[in-house]
N, C-alpha and C positions, 0 to 999 in steps of 0.2 A: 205154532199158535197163530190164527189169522190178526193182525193187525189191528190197532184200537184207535177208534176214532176220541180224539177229547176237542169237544167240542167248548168256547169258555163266551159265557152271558156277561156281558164285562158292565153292565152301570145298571139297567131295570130303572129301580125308583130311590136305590142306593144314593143320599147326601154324601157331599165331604164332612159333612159334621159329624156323620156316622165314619166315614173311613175317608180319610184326604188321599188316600190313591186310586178313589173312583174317577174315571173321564167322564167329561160332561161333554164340553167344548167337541165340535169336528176335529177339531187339531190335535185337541186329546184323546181321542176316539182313534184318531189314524195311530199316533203313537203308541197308546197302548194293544192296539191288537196287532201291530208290526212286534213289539216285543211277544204277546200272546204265543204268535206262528213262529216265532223265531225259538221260542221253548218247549213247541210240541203240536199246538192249536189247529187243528185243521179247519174249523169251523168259529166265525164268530158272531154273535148276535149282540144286537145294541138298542138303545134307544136315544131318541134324541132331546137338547134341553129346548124342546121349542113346544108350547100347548097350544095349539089349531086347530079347524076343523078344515082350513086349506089344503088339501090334497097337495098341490101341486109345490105350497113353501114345503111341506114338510117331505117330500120326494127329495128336492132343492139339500134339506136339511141333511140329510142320509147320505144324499150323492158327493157332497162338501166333505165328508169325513172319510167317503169308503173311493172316490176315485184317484189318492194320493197313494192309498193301501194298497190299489190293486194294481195302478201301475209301476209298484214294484212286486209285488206277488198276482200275477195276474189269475192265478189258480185256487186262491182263497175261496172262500165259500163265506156269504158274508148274508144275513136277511134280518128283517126290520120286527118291528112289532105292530101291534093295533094301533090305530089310528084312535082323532076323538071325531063324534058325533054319537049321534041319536040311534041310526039305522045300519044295521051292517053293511048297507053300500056306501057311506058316510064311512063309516070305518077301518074298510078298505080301500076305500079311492085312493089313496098313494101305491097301492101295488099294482096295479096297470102302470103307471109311471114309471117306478122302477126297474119293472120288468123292459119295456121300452129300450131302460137308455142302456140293456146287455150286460149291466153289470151285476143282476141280479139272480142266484139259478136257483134259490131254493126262497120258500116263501112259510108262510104258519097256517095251522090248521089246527085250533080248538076244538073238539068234538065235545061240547059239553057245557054244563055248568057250574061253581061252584062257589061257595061262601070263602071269603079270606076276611083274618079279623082277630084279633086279639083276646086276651081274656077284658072284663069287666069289675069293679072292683068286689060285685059279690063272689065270685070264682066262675061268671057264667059268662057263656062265649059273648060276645059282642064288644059293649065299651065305646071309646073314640070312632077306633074303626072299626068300622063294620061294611063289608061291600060284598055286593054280589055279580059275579063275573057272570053273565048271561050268555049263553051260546045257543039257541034252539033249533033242531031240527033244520028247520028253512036257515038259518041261516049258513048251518054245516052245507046244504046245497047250494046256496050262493058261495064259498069258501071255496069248494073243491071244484066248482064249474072255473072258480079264477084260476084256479092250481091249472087245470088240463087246459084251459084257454090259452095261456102264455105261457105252458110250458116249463113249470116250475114242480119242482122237487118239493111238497110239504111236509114241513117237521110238526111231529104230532103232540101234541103236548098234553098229556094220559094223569091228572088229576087226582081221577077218581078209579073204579072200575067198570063206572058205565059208560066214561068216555074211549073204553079199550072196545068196549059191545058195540059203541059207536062204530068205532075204527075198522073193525073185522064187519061190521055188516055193508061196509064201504068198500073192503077188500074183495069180501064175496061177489061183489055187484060189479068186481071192475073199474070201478070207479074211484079207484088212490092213483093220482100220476104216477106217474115211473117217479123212482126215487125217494118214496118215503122213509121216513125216519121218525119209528117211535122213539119219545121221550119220558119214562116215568115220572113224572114228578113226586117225590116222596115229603111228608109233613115232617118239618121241623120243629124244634121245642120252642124254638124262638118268634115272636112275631114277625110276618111276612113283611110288611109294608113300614114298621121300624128298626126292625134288624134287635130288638130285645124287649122285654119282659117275656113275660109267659104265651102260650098259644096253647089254644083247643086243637085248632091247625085243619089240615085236611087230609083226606084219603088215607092208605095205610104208612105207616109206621116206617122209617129206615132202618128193616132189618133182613137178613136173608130171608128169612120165613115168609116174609109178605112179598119180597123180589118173585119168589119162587110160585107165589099165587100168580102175579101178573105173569111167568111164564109158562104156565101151565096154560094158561087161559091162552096167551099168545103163539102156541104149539100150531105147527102147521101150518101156520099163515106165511112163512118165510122173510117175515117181514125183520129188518136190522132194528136193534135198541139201545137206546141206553138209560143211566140212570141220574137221577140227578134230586139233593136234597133242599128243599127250598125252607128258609129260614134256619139253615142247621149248617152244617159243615159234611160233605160226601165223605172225604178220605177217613175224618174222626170218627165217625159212627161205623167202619168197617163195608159200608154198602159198595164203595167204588173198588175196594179187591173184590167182593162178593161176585160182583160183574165182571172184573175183568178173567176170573176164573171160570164163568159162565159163560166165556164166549160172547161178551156186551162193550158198548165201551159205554164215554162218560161224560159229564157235562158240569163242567166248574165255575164260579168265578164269581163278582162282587153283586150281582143280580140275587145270585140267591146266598152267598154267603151267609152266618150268624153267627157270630164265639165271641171266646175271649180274645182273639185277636184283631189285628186290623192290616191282614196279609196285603200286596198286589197282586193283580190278577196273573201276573207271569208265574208268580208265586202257586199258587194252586195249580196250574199248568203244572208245572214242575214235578209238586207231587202225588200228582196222578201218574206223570213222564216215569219217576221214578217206583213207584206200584207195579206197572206196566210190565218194568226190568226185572221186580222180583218174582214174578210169575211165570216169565218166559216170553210175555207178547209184545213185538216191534210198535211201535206210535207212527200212523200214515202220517205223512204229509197229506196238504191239502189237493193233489192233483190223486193221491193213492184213494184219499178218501171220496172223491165224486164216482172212481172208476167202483170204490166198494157197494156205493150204493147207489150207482148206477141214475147219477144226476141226467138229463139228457140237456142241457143246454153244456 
C-alpha cells in the first residue's frame, strides 16, 4: 500500500479556553509541530496570533515560528493561511513574502465559497456566527497565477462540491501548479468557529458514502487527496480509515478538531499513525511526502 500523507492544522481559530494545548505563540507553534513530525506529520499548517492587514509583520510572524522548525527538519512542508484585508491581493500579500525567503513550498487555494455558522436559537442556521467565506472566480485567478508565479504547491481546500468543479476545470486548463493536493473538508456536528453546540455545517456529511461521491467525481484527474472533518473529530466518525483504505491520506489536528475531549495535536497524529498500521499502509515522512506529490521547490 502506497504511503499516507497526515498532514496536522495545529491552532486555526482554536482558544486555549476551548483546549490549553493549542499553540498560539511562534515558540509554541515551533514546538508543537516539531512534536507533530516527530509522531508522523508530514505536513503542517498554522495560523498566527497576530490580526493585520501588514503583509510584511505577518510574513515576519510565520517566519518566527517556522525558521526554528525547519532548521532542524529542513524537509517539513509547512504553509500559512489567509491574510486580513478587503481584496484578495490584500489577502495574500504575505505569500510573495514567504515564498521569497525559501522556506515556503506549498501555499492555499480556496476554489469557492461558503457559509460557516452555528445553529440559532430558533433551530435556524445563523445565530452569533454567522460568516461567509467569499472566494469568487477572479479571485481563484489571482490565487493560482500566485501558485505558478512562485512556484508553490496549492493545497486545495474542497468545501463544497462546487469547489471540486472548480478544481478540475483548473486541472483541465493546466492550470494547477505541480504539486497540488486536494483537501475534502467534511461538515462537522459541531460549530466551526467555537468548537461546540450544534451546526447546520457545511457540504457533505463524514461518511463513506459522501467520500465516495467526491471520488467519483474526482476520477481521472490523478490528482492526490485527502480527508479531513472540520468541527467533528476524522478518526471518530470512521472517515480517516475510510480513506486510508481508499488509497487517501489525512489531515488532523486542533484547527478542525470538535468532542468530548481536549486531545494534543501529536495526539491525533498518533491516531491516524496508528489506523495507518491497521490497514497495511506506511506514514511518509515529510521528504517522502513532497517526492509523493511531487512539490517542485
Amino acid at each position: 500500500m502506497d504511503p499516507v500523507i497526515i498532514e496536522a492544522a495545529i491552532n486555526g481559530v482554536t482558544t486555549k479556553q476551548r483546549n490549553p494545548h493549542v499553540p498560539q505563540t511562534p515558540q509554541e507553534i515551533t514546538a508543537d509541530a516539531q512534536r507533530c513530525l516527530a509522531a508522523g506529520a508530514a505536513i503542517v499548517h498554522n495560523h498566527i496570533d497576530l490580526v493585520t492587514t501588514d503583509a510584511a509583520a505577518a510574513a515576519a510572524r510565520y517566519l518566527e515560528g517556522w525558521r526554528p522548525l525547519l532548521a532542524q527538519r529542513p524537509q517539513a512542508i509547512v504553509y500559512p493561511t489567509v491574510g486580513f484585508g478587503a481584496t484578495i491581493e490584500e489577502r495574500y500579500a504575505h505569500i510573495p513574502l514567504l515564498a521569497e525567503s525559501g522556506l515556503m513550498r506549498m501555499s492555499l487555494f480556496d476554489p469557492g465559497s461558503v457559509n460557516l455558522g452555528g445553529v440559532a436559537d430558533d433551530g435556524l442556521p445563523g445565530g452569533a456566527l454567522d460568516f461567509v467565506y467569499v472566494n469568487s472566480f477572479g479571485d481563484l485567478r489571482h490565487v493560482a497565477a500566485l501558485c505558478e508565479r512562485h512556484r508553490l504547491s496549492p493545497s486545495i481546500a474542497i468545501f463544497e462540491p462546487g469547489f471540486l468543479r472548480a478544481t478540475l476545470a483548473y486541472a483541465r486548463a493546466g492550470r494547477l501548479a505541480p504539486g497540488a493536493f486536494v483537501k475534502f473538508y467534511f461538515g462537522g456536528e459541531h460549530d466551526y468557529l467555537t468548537g461546540s453546540g450544534r451546526s447546520v455545517s457545511f457540504g457533505l456529511p463524514p461518511t463513506p458514502a459522501a467520500l465516495d461521491l467526491y471520488l467519483s467525481m474526482l476520477a481521472g484527474s490523478g490528482l492526490p487527496w485527502a480527508v479531513a472533518v472540520i468541527g467533528g473529530d476524522v478518526a471518530a466518525t470512521g472517515l480517516a480509515r475510510a480513506a486510508l483504505e481508499r488509497g487517501g491520506h489525512v489531515r488532523v489536528g486542533l484547527e478542525d478538531y470538535a468532542g468530548p475531549r481536549t486531545p494534543a495535536n501529536e495526539e491525533l497524529v498518533r491516531e491516524v499513525v496508528a489506523l495507518a498500521a491497521s490497514v497495511g499502509r506506511p506514514v511518509a515522512d515529510a521528504a517522502s511526502a513532497g517526492r509523493i506529490l511531487g512539490l517542485v521547490r
